[in-house]
Gaussian input, Z-matrix of N, CA and C with variables (Angstrom, degrees):
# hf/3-21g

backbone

0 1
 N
 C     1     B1
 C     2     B2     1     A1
 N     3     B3     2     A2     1     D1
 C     4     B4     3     A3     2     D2
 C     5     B5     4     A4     3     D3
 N     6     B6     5     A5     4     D4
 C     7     B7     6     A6     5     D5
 C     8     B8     7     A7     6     D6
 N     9     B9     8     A8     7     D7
 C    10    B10     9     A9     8     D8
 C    11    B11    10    A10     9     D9
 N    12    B12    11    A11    10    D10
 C    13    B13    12    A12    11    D11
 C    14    B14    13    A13    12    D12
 N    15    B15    14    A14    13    D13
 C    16    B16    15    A15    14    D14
 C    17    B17    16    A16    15    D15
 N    18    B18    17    A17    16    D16
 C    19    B19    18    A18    17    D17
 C    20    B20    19    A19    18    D18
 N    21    B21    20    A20    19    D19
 C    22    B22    21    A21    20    D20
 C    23    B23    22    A22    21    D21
 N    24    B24    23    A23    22    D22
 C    25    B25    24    A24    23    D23
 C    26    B26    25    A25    24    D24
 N    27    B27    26    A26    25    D25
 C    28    B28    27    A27    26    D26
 C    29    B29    28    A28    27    D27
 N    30    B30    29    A29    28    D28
 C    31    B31    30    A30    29    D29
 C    32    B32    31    A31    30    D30
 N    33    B33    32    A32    31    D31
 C    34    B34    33    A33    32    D32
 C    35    B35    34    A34    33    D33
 N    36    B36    35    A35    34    D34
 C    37    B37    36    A36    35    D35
 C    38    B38    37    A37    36    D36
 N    39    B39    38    A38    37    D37
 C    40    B40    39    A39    38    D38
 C    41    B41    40    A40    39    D39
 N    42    B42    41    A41    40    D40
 C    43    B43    42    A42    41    D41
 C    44    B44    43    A43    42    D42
 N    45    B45    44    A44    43    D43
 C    46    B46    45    A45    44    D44
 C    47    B47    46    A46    45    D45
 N    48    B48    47    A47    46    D46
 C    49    B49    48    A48    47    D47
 C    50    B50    49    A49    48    D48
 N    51    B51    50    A50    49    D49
 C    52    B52    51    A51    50    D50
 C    53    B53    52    A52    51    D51
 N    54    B54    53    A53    52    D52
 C    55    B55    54    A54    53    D53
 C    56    B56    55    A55    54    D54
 N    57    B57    56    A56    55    D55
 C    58    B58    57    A57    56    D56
 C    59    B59    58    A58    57    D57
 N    60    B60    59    A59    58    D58
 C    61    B61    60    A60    59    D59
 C    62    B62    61    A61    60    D60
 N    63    B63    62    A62    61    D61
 C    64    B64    63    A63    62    D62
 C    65    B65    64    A64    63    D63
 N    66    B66    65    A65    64    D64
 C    67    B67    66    A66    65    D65
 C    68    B68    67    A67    66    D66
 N    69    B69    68    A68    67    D67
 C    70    B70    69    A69    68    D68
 C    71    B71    70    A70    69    D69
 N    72    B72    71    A71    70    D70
 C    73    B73    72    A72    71    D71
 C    74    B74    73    A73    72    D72
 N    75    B75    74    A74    73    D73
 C    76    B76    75    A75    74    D74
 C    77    B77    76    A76    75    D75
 N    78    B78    77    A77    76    D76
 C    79    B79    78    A78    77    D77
 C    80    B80    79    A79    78    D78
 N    81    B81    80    A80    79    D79
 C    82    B82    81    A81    80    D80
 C    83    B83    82    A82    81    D81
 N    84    B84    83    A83    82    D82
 C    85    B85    84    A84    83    D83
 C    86    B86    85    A85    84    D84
 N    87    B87    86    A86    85    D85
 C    88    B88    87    A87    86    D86
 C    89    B89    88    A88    87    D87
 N    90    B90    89    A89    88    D88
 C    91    B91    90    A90    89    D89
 C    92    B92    91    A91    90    D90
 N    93    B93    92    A92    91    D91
 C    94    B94    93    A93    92    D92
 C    95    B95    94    A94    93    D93
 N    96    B96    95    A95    94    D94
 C    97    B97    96    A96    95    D95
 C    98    B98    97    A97    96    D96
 N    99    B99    98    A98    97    D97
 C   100   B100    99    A99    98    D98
 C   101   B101   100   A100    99    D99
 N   102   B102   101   A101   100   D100
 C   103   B103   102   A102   101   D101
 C   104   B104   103   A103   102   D102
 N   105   B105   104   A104   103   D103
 C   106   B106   105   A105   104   D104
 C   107   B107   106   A106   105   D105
 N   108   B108   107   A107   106   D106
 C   109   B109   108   A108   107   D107
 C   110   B110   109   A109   108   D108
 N   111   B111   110   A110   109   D109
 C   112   B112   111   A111   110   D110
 C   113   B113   112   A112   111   D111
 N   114   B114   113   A113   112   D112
 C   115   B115   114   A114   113   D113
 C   116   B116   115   A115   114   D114
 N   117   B117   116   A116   115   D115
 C   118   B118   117   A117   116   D116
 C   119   B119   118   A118   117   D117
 N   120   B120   119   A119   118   D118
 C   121   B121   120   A120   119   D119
 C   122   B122   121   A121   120   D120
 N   123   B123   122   A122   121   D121
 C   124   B124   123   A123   122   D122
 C   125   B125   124   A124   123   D123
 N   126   B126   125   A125   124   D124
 C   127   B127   126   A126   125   D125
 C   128   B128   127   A127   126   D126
 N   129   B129   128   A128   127   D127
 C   130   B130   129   A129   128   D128
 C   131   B131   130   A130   129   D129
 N   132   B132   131   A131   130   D130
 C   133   B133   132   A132   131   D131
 C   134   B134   133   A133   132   D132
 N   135   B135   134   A134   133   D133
 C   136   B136   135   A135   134   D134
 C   137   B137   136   A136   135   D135
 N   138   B138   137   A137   136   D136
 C   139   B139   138   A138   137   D137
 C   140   B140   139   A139   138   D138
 N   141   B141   140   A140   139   D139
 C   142   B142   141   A141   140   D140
 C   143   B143   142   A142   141   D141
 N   144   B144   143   A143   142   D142
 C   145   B145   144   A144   143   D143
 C   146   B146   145   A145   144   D144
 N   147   B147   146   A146   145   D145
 C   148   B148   147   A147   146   D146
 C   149   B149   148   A148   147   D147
 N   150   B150   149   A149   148   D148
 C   151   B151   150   A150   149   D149
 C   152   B152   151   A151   150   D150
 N   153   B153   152   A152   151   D151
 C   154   B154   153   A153   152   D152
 C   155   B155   154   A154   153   D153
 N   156   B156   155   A155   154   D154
 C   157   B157   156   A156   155   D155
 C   158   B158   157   A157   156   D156
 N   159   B159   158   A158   157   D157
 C   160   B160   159   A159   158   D158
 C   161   B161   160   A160   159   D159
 N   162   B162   161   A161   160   D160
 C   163   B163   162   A162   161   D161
 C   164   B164   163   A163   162   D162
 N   165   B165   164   A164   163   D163
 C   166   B166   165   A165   164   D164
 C   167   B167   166   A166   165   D165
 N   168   B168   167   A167   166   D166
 C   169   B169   168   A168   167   D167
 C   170   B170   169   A169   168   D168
 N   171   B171   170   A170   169   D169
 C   172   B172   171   A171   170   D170
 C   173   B173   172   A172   171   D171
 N   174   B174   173   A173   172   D172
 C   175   B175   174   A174   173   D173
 C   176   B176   175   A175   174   D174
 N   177   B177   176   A176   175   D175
 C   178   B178   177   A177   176   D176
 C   179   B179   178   A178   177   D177
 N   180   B180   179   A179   178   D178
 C   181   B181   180   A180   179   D179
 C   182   B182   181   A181   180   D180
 N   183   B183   182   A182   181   D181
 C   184   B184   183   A183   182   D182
 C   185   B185   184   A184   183   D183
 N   186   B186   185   A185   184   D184
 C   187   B187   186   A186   185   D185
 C   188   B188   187   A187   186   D186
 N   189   B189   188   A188   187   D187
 C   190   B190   189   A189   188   D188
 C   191   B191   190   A190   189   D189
 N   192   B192   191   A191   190   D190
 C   193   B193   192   A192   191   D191
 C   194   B194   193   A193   192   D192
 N   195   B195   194   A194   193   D193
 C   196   B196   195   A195   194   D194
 C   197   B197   196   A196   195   D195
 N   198   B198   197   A197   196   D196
 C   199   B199   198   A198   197   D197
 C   200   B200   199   A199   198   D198
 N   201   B201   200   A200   199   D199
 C   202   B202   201   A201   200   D200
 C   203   B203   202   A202   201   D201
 N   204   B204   203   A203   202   D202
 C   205   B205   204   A204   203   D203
 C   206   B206   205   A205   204   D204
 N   207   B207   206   A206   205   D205
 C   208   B208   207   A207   206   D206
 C   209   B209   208   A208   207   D207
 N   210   B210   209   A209   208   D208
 C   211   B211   210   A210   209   D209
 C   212   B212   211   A211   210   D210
 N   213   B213   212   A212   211   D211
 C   214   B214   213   A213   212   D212
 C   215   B215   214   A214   213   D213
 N   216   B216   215   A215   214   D214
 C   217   B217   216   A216   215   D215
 C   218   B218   217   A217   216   D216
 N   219   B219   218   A218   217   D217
 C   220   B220   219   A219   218   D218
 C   221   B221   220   A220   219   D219
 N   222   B222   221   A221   220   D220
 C   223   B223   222   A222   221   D221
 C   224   B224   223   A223   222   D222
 N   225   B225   224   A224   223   D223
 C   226   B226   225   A225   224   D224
 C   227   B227   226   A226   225   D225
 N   228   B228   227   A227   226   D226
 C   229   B229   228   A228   227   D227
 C   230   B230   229   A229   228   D228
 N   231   B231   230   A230   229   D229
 C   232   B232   231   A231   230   D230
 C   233   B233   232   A232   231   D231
 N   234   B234   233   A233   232   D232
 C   235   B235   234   A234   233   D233
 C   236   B236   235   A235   234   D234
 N   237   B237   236   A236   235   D235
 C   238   B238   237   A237   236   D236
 C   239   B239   238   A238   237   D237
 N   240   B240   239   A239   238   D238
 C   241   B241   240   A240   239   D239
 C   242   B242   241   A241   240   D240
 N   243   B243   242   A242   241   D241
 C   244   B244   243   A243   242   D242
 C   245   B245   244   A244   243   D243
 N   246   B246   245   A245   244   D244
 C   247   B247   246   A246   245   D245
 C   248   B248   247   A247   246   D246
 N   249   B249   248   A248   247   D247
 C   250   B250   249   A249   248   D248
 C   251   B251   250   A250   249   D249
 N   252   B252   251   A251   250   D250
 C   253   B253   252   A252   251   D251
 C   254   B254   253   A253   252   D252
 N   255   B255   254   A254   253   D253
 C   256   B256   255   A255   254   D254
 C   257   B257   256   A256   255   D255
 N   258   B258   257   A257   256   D256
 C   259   B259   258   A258   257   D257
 C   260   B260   259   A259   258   D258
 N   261   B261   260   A260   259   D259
 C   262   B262   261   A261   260   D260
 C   263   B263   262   A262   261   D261
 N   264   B264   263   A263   262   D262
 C   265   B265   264   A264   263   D263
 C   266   B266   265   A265   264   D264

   B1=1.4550
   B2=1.5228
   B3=1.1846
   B4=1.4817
   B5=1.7864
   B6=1.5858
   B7=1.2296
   B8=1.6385
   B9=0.9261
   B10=1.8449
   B11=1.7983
   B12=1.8658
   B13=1.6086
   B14=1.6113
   B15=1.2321
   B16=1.2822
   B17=1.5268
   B18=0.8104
   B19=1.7217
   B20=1.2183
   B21=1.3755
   B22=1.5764
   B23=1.5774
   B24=1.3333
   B25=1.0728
   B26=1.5600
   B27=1.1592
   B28=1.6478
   B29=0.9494
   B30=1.7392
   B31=1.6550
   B32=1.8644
   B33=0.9035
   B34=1.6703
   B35=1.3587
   B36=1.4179
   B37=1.8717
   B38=1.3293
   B39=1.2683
   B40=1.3201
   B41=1.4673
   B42=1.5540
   B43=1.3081
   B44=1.3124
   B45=1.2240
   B46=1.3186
   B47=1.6900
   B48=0.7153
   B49=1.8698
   B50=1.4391
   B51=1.5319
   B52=1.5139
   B53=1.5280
   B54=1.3767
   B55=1.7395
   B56=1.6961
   B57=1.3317
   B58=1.7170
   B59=1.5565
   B60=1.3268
   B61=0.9767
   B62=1.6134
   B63=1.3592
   B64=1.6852
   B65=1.3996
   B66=0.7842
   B67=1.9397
   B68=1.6342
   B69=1.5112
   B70=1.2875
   B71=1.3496
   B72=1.3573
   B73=1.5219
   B74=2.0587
   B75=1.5121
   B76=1.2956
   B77=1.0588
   B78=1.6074
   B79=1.1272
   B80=1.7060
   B81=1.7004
   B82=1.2320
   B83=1.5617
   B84=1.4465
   B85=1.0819
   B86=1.4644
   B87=1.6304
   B88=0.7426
   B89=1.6147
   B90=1.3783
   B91=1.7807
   B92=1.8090
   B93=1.3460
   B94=1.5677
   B95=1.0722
   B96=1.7210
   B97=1.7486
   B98=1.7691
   B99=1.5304
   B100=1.1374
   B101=1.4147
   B102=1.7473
   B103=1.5138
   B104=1.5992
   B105=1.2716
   B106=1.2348
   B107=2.1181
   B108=1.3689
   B109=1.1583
   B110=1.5410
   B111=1.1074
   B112=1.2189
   B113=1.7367
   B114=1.2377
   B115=1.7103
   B116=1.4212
   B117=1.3717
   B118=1.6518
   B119=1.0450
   B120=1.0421
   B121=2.0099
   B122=1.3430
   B123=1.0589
   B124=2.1268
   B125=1.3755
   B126=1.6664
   B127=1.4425
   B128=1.5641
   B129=1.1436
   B130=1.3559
   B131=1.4287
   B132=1.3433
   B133=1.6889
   B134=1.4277
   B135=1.8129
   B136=1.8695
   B137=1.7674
   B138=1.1239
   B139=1.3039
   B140=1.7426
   B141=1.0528
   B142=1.8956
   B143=1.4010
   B144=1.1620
   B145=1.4445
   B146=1.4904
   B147=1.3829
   B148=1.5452
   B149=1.5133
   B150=1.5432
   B151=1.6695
   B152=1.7879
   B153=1.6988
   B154=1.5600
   B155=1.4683
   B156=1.0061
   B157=1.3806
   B158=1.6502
   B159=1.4185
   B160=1.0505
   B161=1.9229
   B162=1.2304
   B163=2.1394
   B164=1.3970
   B165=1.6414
   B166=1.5581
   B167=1.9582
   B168=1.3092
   B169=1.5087
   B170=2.2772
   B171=1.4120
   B172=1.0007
   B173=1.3885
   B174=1.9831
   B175=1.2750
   B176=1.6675
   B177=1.2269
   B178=1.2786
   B179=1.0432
   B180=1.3344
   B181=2.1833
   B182=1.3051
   B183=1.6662
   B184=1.8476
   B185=1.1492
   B186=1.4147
   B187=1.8243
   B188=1.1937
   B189=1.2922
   B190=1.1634
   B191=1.6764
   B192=1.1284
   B193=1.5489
   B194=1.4155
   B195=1.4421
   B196=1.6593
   B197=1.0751
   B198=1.6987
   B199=1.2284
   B200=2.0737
   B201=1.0655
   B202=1.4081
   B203=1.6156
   B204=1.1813
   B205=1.2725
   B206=1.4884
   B207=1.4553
   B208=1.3911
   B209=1.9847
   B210=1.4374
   B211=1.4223
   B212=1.4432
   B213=1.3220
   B214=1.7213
   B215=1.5140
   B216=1.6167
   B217=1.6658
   B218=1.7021
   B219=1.1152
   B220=1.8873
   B221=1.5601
   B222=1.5025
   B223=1.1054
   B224=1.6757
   B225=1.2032
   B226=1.4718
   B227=1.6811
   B228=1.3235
   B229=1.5911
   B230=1.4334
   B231=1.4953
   B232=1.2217
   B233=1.5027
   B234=1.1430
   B235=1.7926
   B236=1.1175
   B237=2.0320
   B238=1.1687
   B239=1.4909
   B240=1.8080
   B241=0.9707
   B242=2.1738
   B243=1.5150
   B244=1.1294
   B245=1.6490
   B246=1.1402
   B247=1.8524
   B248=1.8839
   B249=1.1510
   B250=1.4111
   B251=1.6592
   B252=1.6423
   B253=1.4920
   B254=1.7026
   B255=1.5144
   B256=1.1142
   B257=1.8222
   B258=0.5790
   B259=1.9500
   B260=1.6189
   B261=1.5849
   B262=1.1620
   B263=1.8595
   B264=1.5853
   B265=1.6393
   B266=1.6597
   A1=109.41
   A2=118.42
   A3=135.59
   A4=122.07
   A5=104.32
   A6=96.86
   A7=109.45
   A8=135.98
   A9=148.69
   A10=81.70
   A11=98.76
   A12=101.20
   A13=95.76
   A14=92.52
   A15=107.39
   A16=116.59
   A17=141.43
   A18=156.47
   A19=132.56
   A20=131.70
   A21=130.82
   A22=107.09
   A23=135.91
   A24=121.35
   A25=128.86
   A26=110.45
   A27=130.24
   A28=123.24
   A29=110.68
   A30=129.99
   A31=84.56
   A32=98.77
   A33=118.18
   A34=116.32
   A35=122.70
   A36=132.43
   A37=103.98
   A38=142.99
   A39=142.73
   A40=120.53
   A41=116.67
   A42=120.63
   A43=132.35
   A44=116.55
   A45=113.82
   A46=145.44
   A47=108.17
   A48=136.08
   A49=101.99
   A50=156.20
   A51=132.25
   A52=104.10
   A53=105.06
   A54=116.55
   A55=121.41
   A56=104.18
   A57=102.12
   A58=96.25
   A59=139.38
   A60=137.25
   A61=128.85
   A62=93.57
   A63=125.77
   A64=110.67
   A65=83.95
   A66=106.04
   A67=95.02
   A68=142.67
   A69=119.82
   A70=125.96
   A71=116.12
   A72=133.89
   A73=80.06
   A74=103.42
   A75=127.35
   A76=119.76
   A77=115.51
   A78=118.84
   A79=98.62
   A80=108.99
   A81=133.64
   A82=99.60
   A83=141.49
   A84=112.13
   A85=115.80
   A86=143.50
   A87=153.69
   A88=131.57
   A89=132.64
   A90=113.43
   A91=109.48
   A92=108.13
   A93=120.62
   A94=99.67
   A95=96.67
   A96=117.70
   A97=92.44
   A98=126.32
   A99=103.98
   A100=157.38
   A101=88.05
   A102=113.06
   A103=104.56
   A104=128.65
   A105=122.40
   A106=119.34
   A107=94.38
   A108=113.56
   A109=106.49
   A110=135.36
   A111=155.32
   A112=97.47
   A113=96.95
   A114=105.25
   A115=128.78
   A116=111.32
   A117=101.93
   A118=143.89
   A119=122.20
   A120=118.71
   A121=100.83
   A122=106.52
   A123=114.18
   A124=130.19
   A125=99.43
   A126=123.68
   A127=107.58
   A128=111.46
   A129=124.45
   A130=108.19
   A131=126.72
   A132=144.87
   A133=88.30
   A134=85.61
   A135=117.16
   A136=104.72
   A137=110.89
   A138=106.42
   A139=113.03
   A140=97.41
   A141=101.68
   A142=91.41
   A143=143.32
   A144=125.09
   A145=101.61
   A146=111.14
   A147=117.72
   A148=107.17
   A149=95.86
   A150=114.06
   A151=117.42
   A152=106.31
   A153=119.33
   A154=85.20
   A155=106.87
   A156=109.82
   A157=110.69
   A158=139.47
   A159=160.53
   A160=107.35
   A161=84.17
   A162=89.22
   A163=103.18
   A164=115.94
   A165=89.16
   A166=95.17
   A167=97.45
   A168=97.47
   A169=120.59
   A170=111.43
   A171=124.59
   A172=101.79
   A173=124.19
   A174=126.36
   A175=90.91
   A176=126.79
   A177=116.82
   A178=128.96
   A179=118.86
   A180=133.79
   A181=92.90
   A182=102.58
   A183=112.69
   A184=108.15
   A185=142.68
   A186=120.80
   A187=98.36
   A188=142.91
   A189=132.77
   A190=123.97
   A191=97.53
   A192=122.47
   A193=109.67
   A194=104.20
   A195=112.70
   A196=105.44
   A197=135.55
   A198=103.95
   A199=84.24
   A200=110.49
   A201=122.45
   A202=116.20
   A203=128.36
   A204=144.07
   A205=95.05
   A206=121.68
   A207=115.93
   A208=110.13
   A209=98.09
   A210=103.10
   A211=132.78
   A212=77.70
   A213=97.72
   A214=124.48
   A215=88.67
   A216=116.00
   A217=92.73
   A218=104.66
   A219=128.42
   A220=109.72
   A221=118.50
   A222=133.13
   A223=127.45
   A224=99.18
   A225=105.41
   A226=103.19
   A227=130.18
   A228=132.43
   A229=103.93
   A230=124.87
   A231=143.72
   A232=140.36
   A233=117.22
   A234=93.68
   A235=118.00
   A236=114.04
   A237=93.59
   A238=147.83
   A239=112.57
   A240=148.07
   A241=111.61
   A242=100.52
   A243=113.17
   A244=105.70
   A245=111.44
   A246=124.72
   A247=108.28
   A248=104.16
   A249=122.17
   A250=90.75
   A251=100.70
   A252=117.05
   A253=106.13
   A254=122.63
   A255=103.30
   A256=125.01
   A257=136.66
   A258=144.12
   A259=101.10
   A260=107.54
   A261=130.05
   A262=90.78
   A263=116.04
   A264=98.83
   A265=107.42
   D1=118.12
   D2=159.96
   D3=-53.60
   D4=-24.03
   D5=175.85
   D6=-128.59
   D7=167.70
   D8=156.75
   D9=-33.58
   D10=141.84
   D11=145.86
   D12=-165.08
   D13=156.14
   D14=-175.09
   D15=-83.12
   D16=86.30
   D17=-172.29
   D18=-144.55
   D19=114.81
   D20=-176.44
   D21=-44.70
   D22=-29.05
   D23=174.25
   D24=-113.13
   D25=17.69
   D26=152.22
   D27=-127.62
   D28=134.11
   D29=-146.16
   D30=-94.11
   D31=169.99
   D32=169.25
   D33=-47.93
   D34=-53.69
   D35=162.38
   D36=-77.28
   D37=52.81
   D38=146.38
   D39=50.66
   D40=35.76
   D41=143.21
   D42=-69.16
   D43=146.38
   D44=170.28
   D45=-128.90
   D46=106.18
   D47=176.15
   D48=-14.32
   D49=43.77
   D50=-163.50
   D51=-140.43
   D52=82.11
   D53=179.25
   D54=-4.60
   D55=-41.18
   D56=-175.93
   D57=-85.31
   D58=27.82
   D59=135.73
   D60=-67.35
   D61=-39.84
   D62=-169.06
   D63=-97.98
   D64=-131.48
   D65=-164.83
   D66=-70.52
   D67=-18.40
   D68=159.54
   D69=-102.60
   D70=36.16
   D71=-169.80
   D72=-72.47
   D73=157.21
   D74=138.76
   D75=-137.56
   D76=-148.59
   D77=-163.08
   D78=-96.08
   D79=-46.07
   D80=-170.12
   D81=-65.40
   D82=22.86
   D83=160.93
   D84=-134.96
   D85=160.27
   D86=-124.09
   D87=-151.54
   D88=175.87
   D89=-178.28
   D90=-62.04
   D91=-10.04
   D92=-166.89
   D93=-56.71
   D94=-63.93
   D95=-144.07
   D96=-80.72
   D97=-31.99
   D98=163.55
   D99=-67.33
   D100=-25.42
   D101=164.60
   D102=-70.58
   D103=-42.16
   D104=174.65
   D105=-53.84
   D106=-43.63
   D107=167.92
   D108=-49.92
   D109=-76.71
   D110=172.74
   D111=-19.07
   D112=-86.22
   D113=170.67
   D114=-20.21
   D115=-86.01
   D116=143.28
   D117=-29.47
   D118=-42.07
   D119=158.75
   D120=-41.52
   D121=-73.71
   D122=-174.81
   D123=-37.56
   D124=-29.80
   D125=169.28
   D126=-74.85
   D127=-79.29
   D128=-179.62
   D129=-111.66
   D130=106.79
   D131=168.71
   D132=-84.20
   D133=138.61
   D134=171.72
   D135=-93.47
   D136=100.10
   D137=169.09
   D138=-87.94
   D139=10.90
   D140=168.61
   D141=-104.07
   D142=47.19
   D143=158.97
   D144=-176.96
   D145=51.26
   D146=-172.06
   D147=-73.50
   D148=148.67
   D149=155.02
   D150=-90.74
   D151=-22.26
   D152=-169.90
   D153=-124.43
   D154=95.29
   D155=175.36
   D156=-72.34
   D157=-19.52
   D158=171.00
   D159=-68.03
   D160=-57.18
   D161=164.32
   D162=-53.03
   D163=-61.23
   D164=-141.46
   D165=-83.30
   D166=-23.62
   D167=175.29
   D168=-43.08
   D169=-16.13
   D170=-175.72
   D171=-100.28
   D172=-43.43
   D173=-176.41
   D174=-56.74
   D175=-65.05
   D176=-172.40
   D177=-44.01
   D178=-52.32
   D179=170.95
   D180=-34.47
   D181=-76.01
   D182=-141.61
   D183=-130.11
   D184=80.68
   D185=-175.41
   D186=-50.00
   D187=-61.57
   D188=-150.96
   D189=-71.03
   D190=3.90
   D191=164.74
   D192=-81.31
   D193=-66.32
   D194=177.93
   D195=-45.35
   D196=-29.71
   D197=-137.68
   D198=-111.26
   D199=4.50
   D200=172.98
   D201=-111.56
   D202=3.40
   D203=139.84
   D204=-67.47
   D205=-87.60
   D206=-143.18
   D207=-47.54
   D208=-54.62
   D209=151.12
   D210=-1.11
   D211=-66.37
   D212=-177.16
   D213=-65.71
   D214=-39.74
   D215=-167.69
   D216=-63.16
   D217=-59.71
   D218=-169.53
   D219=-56.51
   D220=-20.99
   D221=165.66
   D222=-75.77
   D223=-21.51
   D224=-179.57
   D225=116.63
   D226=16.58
   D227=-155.38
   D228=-86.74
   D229=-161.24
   D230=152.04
   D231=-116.65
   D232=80.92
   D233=176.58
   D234=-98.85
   D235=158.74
   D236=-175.66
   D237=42.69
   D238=46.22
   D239=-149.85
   D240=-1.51
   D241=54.88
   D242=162.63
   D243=-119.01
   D244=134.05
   D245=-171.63
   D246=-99.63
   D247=120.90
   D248=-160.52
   D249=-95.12
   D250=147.23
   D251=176.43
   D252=-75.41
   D253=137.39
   D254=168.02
   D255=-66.33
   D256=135.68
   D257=-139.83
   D258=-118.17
   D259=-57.72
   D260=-131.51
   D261=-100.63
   D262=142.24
   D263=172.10
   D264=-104.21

């Protein structure tokens, strides 16, 4: 990620959290299965295996918090006095 986002499994410098990176890599998989991977995170974020431990700690409390943070974040907002890129047109 090129910009800040607010997600239990992407850290602030745009790493990313997605097991078939890691320890369930094989041989048999490919830019597909990661971009697919990728996708799904966005859909459904693992807050049992956070990079923002602060994200998923909120996905867990309140979705409907998270889901008005991210909002916010994607808007150009602040949480947790970190300042989000505006994202969104």
């Amino acid at each position: 990620c090129t910009q800040k986002i607010y997600h239990p499994n992407i850290d602030l410098e745009g790493n990313v959290c997605l097991n078939i990176l890691r320890e369930d890599w094989t041989a048999v998989l490919n830019l597909t299965s990661i971009i697919f991977g990728i996708i799904f995170l966005f859909s459904s974020p693992n807050p049992n295996d956070p990079l923002n431990k602060e994200a998923a700690k909120v996905l867990n409390s309140n979705a409907k918090t998270f889901t008005t943070n991210v909002r916010q974040t994607m808007a150009g907002g602040t949480i947790d006095g970190v300042k989000y890129h505006r994202v969104l047109i």
